[in-house]
Biopython code that builds the backbone (N, CA, C, O; Angstrom):
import numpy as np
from Bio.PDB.StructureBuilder import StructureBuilder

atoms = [
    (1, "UNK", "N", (12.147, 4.490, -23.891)),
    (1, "UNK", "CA", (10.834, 4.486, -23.252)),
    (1, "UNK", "C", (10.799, 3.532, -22.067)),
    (1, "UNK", "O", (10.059, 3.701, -21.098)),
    (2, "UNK", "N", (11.508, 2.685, -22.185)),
    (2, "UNK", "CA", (11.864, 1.149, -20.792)),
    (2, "UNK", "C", (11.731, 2.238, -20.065)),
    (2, "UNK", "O", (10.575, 2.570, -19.800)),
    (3, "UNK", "N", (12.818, 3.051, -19.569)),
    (3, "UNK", "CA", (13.464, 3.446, -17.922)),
    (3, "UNK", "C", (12.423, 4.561, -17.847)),
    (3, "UNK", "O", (12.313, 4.890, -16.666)),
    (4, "UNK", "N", (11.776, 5.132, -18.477)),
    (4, "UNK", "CA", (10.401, 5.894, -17.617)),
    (4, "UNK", "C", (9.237, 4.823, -17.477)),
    (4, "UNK", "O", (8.346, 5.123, -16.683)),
    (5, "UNK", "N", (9.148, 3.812, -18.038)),
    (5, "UNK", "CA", (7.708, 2.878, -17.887)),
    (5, "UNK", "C", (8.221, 2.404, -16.618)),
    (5, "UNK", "O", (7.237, 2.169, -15.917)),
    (6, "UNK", "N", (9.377, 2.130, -15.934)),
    (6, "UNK", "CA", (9.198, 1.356, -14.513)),
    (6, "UNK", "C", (10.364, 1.996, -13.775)),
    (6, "UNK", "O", (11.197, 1.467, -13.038)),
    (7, "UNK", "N", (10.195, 3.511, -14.227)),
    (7, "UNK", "CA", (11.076, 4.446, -13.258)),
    (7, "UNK", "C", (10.850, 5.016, -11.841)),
    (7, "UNK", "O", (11.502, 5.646, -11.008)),
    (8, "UNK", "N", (9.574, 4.478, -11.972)),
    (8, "UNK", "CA", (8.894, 4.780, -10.663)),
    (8, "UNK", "C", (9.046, 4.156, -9.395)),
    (8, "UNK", "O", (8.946, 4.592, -8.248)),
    (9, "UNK", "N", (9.354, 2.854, -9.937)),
    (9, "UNK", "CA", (9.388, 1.252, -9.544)),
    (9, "UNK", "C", (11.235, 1.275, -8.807)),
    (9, "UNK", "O", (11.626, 1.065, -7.659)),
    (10, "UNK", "N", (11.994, 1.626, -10.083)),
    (10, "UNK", "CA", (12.912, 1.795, -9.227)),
    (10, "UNK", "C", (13.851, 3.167, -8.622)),
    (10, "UNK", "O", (14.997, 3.100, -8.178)),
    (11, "UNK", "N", (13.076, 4.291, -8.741)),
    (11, "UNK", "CA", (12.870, 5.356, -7.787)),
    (11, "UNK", "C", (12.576, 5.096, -6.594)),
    (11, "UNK", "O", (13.161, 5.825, -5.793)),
    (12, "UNK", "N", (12.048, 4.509, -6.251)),
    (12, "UNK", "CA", (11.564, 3.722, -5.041)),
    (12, "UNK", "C", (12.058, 3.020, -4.062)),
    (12, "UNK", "O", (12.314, 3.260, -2.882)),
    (13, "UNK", "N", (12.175, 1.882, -4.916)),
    (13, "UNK", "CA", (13.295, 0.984, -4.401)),
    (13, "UNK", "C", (14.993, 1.651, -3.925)),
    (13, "UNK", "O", (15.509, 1.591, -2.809)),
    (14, "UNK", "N", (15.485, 2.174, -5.008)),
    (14, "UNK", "CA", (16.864, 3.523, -4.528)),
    (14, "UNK", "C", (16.395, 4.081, -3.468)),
    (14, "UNK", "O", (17.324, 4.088, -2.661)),
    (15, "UNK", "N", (15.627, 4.479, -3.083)),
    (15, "UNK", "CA", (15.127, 5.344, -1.568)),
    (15, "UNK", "C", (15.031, 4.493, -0.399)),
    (15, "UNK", "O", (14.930, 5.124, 0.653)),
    (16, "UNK", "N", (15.036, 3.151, -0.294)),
    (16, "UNK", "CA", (14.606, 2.459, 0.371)),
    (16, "UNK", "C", (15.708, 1.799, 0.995)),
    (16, "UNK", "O", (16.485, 1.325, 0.166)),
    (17, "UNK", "N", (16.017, 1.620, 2.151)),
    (17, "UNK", "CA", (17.035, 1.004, 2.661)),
    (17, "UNK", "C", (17.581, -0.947, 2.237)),
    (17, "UNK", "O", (17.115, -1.965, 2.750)),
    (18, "UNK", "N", (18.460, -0.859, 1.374)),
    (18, "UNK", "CA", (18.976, -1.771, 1.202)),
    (18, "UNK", "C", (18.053, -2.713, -0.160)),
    (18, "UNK", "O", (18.267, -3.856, -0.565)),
    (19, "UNK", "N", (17.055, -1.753, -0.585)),
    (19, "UNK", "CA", (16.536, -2.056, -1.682)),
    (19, "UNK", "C", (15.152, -2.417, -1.523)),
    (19, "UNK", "O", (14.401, -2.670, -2.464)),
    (20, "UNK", "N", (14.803, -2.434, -0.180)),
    (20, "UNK", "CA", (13.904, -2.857, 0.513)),
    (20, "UNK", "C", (12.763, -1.702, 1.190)),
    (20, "UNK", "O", (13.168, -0.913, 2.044)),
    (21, "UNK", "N", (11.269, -1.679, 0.715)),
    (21, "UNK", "CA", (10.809, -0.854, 1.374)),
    (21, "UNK", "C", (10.641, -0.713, 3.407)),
    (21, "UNK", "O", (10.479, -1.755, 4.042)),
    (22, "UNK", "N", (10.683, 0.079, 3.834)),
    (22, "UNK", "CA", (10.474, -0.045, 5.149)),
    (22, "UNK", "C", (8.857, 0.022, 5.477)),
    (22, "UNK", "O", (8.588, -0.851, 6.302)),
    (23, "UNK", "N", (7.921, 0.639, 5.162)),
    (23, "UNK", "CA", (6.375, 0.057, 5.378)),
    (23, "UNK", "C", (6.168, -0.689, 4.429)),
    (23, "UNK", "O", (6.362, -1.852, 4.783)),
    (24, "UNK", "N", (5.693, -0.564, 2.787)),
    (24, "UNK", "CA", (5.029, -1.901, 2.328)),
    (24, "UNK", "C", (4.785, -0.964, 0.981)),
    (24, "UNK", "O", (5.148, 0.212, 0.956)),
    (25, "UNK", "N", (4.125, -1.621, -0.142)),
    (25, "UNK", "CA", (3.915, -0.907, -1.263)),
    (25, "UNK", "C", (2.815, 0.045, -0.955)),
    (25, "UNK", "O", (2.774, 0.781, -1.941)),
    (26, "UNK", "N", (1.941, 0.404, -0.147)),
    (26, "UNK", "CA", (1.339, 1.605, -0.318)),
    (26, "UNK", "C", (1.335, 2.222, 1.005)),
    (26, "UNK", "O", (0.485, 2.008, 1.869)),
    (27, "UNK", "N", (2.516, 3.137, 1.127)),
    (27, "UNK", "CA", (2.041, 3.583, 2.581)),
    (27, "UNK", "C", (1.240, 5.155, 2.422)),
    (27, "UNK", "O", (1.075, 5.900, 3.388)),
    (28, "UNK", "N", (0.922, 5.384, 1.432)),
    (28, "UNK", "CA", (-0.351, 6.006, 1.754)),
    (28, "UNK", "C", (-1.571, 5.564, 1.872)),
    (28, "UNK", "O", (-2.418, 6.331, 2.331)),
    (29, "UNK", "N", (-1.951, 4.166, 1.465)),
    (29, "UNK", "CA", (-3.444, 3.642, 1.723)),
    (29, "UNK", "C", (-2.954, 3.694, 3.198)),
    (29, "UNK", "O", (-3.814, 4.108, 3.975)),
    (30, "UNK", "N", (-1.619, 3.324, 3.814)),
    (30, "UNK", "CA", (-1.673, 2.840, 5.581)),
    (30, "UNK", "C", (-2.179, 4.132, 6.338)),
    (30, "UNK", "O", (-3.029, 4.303, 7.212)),
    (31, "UNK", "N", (-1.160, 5.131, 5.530)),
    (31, "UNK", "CA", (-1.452, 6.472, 6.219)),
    (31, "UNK", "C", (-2.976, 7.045, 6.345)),
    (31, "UNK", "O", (-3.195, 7.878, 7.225)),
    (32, "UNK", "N", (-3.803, 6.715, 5.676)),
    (32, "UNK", "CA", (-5.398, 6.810, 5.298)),
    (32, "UNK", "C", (-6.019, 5.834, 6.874)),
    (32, "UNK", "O", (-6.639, 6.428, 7.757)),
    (33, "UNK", "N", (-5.737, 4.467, 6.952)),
    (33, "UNK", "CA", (-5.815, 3.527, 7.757)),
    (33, "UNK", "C", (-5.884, 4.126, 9.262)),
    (33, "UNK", "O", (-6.751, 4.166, 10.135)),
    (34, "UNK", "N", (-4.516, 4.583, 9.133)),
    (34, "UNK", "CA", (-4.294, 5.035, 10.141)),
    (34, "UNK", "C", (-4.996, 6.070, 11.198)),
    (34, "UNK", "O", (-5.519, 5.941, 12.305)),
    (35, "UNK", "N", (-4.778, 7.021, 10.421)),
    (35, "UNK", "CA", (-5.730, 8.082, 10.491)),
    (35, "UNK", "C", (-7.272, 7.649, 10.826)),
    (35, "UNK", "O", (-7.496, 8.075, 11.959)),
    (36, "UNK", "N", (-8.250, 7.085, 10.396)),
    (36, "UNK", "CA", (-9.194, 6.612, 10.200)),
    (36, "UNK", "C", (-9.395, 5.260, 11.840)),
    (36, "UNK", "O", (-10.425, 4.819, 12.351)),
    (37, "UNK", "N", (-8.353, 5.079, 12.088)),
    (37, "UNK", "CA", (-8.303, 4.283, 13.652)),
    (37, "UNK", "C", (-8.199, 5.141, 14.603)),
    (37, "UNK", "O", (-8.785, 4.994, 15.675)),
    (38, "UNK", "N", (-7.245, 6.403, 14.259)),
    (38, "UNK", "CA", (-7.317, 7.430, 14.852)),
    (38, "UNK", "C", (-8.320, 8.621, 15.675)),
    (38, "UNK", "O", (-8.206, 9.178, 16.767)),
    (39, "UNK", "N", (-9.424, 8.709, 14.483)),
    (39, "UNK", "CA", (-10.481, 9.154, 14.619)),
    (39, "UNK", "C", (-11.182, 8.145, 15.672)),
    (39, "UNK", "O", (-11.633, 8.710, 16.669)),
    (40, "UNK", "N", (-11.294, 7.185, 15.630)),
    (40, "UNK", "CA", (-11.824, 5.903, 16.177)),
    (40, "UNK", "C", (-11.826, 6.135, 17.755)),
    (40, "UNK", "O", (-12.713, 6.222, 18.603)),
    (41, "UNK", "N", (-10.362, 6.198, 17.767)),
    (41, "UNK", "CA", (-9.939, 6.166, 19.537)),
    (41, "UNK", "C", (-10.075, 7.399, 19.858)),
    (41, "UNK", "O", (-10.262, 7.579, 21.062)),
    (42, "UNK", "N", (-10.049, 8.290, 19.224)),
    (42, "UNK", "CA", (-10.941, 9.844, 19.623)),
    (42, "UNK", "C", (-12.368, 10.075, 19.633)),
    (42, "UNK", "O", (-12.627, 10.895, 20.514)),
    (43, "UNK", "N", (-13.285, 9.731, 19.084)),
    (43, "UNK", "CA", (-14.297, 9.751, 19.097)),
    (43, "UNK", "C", (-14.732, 8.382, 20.393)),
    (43, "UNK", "O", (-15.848, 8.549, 20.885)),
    (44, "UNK", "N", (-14.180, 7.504, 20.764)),
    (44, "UNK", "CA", (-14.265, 6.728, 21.307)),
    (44, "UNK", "C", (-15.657, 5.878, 21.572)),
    (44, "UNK", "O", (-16.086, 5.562, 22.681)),
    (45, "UNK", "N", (-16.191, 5.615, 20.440)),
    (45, "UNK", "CA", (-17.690, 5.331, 20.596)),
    (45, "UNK", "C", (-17.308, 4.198, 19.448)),
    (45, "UNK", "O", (-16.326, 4.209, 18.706)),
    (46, "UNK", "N", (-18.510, 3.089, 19.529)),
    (46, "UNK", "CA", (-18.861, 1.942, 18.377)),
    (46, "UNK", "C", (-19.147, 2.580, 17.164)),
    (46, "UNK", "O", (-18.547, 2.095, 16.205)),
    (47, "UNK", "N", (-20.018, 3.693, 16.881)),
    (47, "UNK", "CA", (-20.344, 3.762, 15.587)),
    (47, "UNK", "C", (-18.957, 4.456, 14.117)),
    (47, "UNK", "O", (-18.628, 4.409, 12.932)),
    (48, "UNK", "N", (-18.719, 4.919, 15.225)),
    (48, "UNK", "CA", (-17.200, 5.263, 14.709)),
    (48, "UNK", "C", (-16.122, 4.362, 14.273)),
    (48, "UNK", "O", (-15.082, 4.695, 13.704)),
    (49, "UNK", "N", (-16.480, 3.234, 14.594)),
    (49, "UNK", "CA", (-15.580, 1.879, 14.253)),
    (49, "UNK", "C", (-16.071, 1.020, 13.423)),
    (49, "UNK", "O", (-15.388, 0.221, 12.783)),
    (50, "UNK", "N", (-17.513, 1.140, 13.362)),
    (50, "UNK", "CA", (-18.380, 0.602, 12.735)),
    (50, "UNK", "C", (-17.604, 1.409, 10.494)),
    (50, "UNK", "O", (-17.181, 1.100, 9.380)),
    (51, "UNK", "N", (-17.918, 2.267, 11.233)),
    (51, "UNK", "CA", (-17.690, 3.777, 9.936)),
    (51, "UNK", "C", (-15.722, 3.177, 9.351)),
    (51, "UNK", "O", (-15.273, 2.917, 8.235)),
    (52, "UNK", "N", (-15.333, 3.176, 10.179)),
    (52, "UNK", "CA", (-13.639, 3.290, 10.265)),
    (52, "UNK", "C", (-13.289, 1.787, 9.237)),
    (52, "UNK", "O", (-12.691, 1.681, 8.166)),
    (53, "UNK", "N", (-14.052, 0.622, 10.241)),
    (53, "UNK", "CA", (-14.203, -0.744, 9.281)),
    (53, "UNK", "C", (-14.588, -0.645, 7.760)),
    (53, "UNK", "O", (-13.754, -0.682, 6.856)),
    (54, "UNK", "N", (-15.625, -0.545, 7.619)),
    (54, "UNK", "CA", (-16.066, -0.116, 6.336)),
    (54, "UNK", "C", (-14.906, 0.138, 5.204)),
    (54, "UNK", "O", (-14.459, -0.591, 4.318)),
    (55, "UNK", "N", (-14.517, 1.889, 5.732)),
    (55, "UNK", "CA", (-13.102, 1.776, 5.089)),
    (55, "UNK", "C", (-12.362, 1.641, 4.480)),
    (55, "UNK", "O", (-11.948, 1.790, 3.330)),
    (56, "UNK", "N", (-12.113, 1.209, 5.674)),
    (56, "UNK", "CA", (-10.432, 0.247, 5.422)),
    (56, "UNK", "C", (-10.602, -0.645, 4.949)),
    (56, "UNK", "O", (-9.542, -1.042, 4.464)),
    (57, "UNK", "N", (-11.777, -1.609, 4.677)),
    (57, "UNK", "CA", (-11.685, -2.542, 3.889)),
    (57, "UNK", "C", (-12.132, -2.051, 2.637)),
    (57, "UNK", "O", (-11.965, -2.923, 1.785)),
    (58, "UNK", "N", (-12.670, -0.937, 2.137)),
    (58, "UNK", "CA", (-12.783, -0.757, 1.141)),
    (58, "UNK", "C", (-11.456, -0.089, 0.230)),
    (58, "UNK", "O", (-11.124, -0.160, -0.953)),
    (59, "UNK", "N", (-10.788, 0.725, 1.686)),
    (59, "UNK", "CA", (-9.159, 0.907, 1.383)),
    (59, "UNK", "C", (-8.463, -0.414, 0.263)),
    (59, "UNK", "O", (-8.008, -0.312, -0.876)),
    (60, "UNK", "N", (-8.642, -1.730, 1.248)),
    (60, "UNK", "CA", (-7.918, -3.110, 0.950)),
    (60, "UNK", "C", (-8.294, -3.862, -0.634)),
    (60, "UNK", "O", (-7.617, -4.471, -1.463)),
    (61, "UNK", "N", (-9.484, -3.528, -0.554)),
    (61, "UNK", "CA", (-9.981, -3.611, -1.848)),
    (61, "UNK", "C", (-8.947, -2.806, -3.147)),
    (61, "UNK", "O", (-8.320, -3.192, -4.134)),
    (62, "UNK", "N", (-9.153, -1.797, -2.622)),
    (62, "UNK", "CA", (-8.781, -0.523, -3.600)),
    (62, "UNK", "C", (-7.017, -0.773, -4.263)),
    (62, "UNK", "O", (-6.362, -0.515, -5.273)),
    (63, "UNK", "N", (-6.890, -1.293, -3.214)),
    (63, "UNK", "CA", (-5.151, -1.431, -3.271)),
    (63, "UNK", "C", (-4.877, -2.961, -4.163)),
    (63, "UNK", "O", (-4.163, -3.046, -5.162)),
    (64, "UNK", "N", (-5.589, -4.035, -3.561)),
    (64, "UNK", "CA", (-5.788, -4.902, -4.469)),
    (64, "UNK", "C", (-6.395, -4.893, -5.982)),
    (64, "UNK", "O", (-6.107, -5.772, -6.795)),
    (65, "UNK", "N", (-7.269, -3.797, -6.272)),
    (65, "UNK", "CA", (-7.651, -3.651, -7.520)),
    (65, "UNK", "C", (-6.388, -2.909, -8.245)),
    (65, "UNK", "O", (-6.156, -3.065, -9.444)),
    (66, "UNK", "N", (-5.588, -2.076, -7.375)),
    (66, "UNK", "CA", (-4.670, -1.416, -8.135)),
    (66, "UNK", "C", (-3.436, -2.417, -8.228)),
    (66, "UNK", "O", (-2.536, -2.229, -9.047)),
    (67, "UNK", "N", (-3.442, -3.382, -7.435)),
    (67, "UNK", "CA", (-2.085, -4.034, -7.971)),
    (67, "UNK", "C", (-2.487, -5.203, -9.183)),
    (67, "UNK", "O", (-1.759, -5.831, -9.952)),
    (68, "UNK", "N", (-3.781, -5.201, -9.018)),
    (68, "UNK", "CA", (-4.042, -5.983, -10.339)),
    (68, "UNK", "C", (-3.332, -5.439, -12.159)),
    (68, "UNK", "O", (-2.617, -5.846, -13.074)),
    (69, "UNK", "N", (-4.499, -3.830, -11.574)),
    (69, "UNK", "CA", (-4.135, -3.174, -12.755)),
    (69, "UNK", "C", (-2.503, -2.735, -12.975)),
    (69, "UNK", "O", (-2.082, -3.006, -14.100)),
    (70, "UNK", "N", (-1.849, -2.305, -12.354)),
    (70, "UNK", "CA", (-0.185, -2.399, -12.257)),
    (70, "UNK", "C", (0.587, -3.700, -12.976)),
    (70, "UNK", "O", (1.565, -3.522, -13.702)),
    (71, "UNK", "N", (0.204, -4.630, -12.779)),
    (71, "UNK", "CA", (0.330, -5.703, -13.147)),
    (71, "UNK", "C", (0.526, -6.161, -14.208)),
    (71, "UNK", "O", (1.550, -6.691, -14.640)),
    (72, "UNK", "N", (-0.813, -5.917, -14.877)),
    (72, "UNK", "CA", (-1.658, -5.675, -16.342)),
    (72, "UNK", "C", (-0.422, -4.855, -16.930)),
    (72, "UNK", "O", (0.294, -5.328, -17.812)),
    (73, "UNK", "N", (-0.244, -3.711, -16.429)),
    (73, "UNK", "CA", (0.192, -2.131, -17.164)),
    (73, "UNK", "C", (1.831, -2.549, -17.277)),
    (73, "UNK", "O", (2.308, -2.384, -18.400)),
    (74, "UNK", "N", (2.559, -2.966, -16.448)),
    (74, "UNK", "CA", (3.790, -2.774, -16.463)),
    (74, "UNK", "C", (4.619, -4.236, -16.211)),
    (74, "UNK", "O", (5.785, -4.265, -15.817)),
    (75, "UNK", "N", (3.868, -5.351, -16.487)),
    (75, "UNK", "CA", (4.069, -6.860, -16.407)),
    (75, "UNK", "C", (5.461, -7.340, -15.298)),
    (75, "UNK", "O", (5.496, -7.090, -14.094)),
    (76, "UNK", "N", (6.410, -7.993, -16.000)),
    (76, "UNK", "CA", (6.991, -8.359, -15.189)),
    (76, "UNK", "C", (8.178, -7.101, -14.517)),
    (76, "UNK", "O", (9.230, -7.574, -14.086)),
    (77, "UNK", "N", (8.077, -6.213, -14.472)),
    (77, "UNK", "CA", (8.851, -4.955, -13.632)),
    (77, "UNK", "C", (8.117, -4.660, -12.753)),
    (77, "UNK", "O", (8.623, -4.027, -11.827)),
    (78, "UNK", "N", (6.453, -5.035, -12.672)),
    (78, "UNK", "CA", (5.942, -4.756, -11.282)),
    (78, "UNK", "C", (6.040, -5.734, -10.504)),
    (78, "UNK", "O", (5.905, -5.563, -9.293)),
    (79, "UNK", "N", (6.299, -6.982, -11.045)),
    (79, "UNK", "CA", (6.084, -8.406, -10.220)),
    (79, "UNK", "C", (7.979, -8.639, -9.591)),
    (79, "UNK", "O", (8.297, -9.187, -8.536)),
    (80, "UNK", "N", (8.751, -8.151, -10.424)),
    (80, "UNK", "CA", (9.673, -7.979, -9.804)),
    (80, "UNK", "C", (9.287, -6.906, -8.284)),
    (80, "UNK", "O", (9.235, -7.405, -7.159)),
    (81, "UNK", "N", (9.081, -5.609, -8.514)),
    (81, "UNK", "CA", (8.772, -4.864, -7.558)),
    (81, "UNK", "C", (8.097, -5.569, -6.431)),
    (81, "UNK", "O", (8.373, -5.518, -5.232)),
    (82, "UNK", "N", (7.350, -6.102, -6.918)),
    (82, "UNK", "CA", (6.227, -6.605, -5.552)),
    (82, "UNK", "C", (7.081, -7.921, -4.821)),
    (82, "UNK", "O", (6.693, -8.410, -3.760)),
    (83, "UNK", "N", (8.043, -8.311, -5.399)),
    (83, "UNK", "CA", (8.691, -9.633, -5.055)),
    (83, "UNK", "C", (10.009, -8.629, -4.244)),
    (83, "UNK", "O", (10.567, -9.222, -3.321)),
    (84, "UNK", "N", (10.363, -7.612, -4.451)),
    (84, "UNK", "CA", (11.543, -6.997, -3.372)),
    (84, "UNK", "C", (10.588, -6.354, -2.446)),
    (84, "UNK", "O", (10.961, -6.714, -1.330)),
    (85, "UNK", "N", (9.656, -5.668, -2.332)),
    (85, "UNK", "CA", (8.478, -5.525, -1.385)),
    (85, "UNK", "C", (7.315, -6.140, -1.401)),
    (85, "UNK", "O", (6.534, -5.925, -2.328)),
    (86, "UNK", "N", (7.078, -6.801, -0.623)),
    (86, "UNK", "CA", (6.603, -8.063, -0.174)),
    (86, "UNK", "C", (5.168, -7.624, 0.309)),
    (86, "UNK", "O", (4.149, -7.872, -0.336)),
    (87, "UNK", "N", (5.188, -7.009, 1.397)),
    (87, "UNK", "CA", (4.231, -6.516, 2.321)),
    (87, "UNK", "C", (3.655, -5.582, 1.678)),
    (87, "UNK", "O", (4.424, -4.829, 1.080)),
    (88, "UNK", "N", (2.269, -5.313, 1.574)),
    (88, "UNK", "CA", (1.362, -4.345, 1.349)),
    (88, "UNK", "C", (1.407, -3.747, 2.061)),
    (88, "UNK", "O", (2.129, -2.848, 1.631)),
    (89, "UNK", "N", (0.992, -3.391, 3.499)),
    (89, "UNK", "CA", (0.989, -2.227, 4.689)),
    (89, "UNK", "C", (1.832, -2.425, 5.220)),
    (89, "UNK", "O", (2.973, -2.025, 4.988)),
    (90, "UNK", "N", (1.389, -3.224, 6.225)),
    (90, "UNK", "CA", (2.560, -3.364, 7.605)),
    (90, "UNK", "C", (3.504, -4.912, 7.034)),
    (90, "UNK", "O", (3.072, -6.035, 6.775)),
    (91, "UNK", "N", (4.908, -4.358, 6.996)),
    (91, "UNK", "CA", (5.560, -6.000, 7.203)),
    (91, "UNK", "C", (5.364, -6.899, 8.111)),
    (91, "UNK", "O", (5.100, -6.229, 9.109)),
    (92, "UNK", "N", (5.329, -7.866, 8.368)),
    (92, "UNK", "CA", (5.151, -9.347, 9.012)),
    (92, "UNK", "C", (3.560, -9.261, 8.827)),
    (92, "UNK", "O", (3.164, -10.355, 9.227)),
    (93, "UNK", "N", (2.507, -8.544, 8.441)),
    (93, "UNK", "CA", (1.290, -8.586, 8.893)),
    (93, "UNK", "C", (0.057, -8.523, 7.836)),
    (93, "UNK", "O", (-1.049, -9.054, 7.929)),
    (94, "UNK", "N", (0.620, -7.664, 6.744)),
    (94, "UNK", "CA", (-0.301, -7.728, 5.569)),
    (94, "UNK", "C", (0.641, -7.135, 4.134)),
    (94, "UNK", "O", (0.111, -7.085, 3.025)),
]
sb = StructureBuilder()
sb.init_structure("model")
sb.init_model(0)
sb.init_chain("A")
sb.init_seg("    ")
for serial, (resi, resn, name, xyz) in enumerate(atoms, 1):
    if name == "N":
        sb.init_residue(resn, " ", resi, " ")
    sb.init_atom(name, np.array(xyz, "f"), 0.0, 1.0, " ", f" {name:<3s}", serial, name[0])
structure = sb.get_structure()
């Protein structure tokens, strides 16, 4: 039962160059982010950024509540994980 409870964890990591993720542990919250700045500079108006902020910080939230619960769920095999990927979104930045 071990190697499916944190098979995910290192499925992951094997894909990743040198053991190391290249965006960060969730690059689909980034890809969401992204997108959502996107709209921003297309619509090119304040209220749209206003909308976009919101968000993404509720994105940041979301991701922090889930690494809590990860945490909780799969103890020290996620804290290993989070200690070979470091960065939440972008490396050097968050």
């Amino acid at each position: 039962m071990k190697g499916n409870r944190n098979g995910m964890f290192k499925l992951y990591l094997l894909m990743s160059p040198g053991g190391r993720a290249i965006i960060g542990r969730h690059p689909g919250y980034l890809g969401v982010i992204l997108n959502y700045l996107g709209f921003v500079l297309w619509w090119g108006s304040i209220f749209p950024l206003i909308i976009a902020l919101f968000f993404i910080i509720m994105i940041v939230f979301t991701a922090l509540e889930e690494e809590k619960y990860l945490q909780q769920k799969f103890g020290r095999d996620y804290k290993e994980y989070m200690e070979k990927v470091r960065w939440r979104f972008v490396p050097g930045i968050f």
